[in-house]
C-alpha positions in Angstrom: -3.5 -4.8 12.4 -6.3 -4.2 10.7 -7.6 -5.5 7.2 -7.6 -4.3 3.7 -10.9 -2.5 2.8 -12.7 -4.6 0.2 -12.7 -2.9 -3.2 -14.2 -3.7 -6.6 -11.4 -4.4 -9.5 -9.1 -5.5 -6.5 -8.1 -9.2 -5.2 -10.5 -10.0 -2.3 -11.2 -13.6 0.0 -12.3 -16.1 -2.1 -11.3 -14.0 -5.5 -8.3 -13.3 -7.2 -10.2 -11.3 -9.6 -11.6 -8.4 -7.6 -15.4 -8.8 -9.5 -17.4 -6.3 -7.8 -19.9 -9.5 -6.0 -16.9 -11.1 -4.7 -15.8 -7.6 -3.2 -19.1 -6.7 -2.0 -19.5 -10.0 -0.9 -16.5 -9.7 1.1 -16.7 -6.6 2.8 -20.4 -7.5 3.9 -19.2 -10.9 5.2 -17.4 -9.3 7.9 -18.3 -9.8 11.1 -20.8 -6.8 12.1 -20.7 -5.5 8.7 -24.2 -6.2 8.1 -25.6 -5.0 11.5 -24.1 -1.9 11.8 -25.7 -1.0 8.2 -29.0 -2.6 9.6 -29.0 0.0 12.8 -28.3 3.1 10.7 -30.9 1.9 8.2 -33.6 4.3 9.8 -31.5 7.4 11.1 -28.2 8.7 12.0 -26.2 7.2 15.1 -23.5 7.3 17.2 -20.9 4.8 18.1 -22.3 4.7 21.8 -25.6 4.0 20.3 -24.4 1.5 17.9 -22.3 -0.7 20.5 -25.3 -0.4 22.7 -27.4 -1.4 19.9 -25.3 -4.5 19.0 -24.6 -6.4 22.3 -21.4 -8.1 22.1 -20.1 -5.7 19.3 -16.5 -4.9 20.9 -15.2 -1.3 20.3 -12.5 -1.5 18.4 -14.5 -4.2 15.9 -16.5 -1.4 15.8 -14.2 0.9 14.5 -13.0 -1.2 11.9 -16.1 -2.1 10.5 -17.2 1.9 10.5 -13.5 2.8 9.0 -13.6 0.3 6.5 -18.2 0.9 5.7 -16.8 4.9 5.3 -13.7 3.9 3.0 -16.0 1.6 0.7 -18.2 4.6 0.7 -21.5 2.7 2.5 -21.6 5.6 5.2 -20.4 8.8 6.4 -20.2 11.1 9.1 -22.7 13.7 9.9 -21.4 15.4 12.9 -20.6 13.0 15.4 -23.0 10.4 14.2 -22.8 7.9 11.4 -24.9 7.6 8.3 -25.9 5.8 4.9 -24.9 7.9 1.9 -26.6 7.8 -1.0 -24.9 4.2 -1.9 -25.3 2.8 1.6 -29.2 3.7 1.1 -29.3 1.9 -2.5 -27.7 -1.0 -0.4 -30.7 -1.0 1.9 -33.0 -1.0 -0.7 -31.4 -3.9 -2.4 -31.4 -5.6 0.9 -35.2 -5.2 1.5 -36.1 -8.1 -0.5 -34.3 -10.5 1.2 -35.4 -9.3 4.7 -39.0 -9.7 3.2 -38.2 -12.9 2.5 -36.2 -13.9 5.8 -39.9 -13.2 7.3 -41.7 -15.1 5.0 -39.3 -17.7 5.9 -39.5 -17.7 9.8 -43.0 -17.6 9.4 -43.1 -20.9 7.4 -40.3 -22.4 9.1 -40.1 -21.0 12.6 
């Protein structure tokens, strides 16, 4: 069975208090979470294209992460494809800082 879609004001992992962090935190924790926003980042895709896309990614993981992106209101549909809405793209844009830094870091590091 599927899980609960992470919401803000509502009990999550790690939170009995449902503070809009913890949820967020929770629903982006989630296995594939993260790289299926990361693919539609640039354009509008299918779910072929995004299994493709994320080798290993099994179907129905896929589903659940796109059921449960849709329900916390991250993405949509557009046709057949997937895309950000207007909160999945503020998402991206608060993401941006940290993927500057994760190069800054392998550049140091790696």
């Amino acid at each position: 069975m599927a899980s609960k879609t992470p919401k803000p004001g509502e009990a999550v992992r790690s939170s009995r208090t449902g503070r809009p962090v913890m949820a967020a935190l929770d629903l982006l924790g989630r296995r594939w979470a993260l790289r299926v926003l990361w693919e539609l980042q640039a354009e509008p895709l299918g779910a072929r294209t995004l299994l493709s896309r994320c080798d290993g990614l099994s179907p129905s993981v896929l589903y659940d992460r796109l059921r449960e992106l849709t329900e916390a209101g991250l993405i949509g549909r557009q046709g057949q494809d997937y895309a950000l809405t207007s909160l999945g793209r503020a998402l991206r844009d608060a993401i941006a800082p940290l993927d500057a830094w994760s190069k800054r870091w392998a550049k140091e590091v790696g």
